[in-house]
C-alpha positions as CSV (number, residue, x, y, z in Angstrom):
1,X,-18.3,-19.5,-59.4
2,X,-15.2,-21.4,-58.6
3,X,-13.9,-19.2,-56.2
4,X,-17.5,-19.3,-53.9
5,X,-17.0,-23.0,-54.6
6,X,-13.7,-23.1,-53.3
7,X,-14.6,-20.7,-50.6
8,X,-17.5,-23.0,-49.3
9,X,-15.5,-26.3,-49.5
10,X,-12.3,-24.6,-47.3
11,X,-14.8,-23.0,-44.7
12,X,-16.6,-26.9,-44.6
13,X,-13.2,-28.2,-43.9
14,X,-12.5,-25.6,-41.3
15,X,-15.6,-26.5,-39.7
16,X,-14.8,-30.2,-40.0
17,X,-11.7,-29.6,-38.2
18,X,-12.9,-27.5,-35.7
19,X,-15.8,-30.0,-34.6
20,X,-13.4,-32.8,-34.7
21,X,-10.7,-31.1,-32.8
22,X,-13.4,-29.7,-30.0
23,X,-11.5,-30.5,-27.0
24,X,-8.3,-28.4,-27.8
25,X,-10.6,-25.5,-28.3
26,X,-12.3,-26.2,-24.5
27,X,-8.9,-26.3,-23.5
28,X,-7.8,-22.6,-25.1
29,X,-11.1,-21.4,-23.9
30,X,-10.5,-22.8,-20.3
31,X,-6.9,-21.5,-20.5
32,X,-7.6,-17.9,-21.4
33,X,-10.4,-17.8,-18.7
34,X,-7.9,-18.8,-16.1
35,X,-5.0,-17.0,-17.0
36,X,-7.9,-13.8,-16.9
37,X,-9.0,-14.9,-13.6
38,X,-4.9,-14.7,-12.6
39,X,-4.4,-11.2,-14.3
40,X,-6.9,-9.9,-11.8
41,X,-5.9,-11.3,-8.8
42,X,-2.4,-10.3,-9.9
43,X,-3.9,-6.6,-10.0
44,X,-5.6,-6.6,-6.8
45,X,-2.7,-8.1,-4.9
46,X,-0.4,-5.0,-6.6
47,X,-2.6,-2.6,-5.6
48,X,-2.6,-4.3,-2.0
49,X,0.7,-4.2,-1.8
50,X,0.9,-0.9,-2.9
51,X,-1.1,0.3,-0.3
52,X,0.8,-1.6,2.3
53,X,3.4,-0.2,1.0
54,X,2.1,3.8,1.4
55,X,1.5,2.8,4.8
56,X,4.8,1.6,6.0
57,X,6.6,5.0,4.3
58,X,3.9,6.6,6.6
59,X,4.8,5.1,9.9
60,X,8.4,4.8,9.4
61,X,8.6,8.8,8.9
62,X,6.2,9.1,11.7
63,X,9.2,6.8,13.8
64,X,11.9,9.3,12.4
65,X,10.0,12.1,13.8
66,X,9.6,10.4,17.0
67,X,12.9,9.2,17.4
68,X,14.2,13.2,16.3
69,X,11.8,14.5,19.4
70,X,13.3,11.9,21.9
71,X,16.9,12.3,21.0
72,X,16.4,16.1,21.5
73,X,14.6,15.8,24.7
74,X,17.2,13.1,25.7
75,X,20.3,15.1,24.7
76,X,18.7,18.7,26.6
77,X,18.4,16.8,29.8
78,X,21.4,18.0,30.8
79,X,20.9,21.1,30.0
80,X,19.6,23.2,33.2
81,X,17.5,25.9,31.6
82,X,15.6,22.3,29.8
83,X,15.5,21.2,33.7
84,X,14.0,23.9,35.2
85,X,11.6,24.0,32.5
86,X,10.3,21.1,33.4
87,X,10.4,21.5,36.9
88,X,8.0,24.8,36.7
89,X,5.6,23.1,33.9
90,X,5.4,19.6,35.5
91,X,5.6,20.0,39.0
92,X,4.7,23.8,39.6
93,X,8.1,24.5,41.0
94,X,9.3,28.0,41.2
95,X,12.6,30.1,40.9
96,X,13.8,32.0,44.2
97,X,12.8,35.4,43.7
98,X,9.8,34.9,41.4
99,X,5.8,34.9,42.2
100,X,3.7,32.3,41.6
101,X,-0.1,33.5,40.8
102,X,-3.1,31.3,40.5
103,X,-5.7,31.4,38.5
104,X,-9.3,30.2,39.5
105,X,-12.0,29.1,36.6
């Protein structure tokens, strides 16, 4: 009987001091809603930046290709074979001693 007794009269008081100390428990609620609120924008904005991040590894290898192509083309420009390549694919040129044949669609 005591113990219930005792039990009752410490829950009352805890209840006492929870009514009369109603503003820091606003505030704890208010706190833990906001710093929610924060964890989720934090988690969006990761997942943002992650994906900004994916995309910049994408177009900077897609650069290092592109820069790997030119320098190639660049550094065969001297070469003649690469020259008359281009002359017979571009402009239709051909060789001395060699036939050109047209097709018609």
């Amino acid at each position: 009987m005591k113990e219930s007794k005792s039990n009752k009269s410490l829950t009352s008081k805890v209840f006492k001091i929870a009514i009369n100390s109603w503003w820091v428990i606003l505030f704890m609620l208010v706190c833990s809603i906001g710093y929610d609120m924060g964890i989720k924008k934090r988690k969006i904005a990761i997942i943002e930046m992650k994906t900004k991040y994916n995309n910049l590894l994408a177009q900077r290898n897609q650069a290092t290709t592109r820069k790997e192509d030119l320098s190639l083309k660049l550094a065969s420009q001297s070469d003649p074979s690469w020259i008359e390549q281009v002359l017979m694919k571009e402009l239709g040129v051909v060789p001395e001693n060699k036939i050109k044949v047209h097709f018609k669609n």
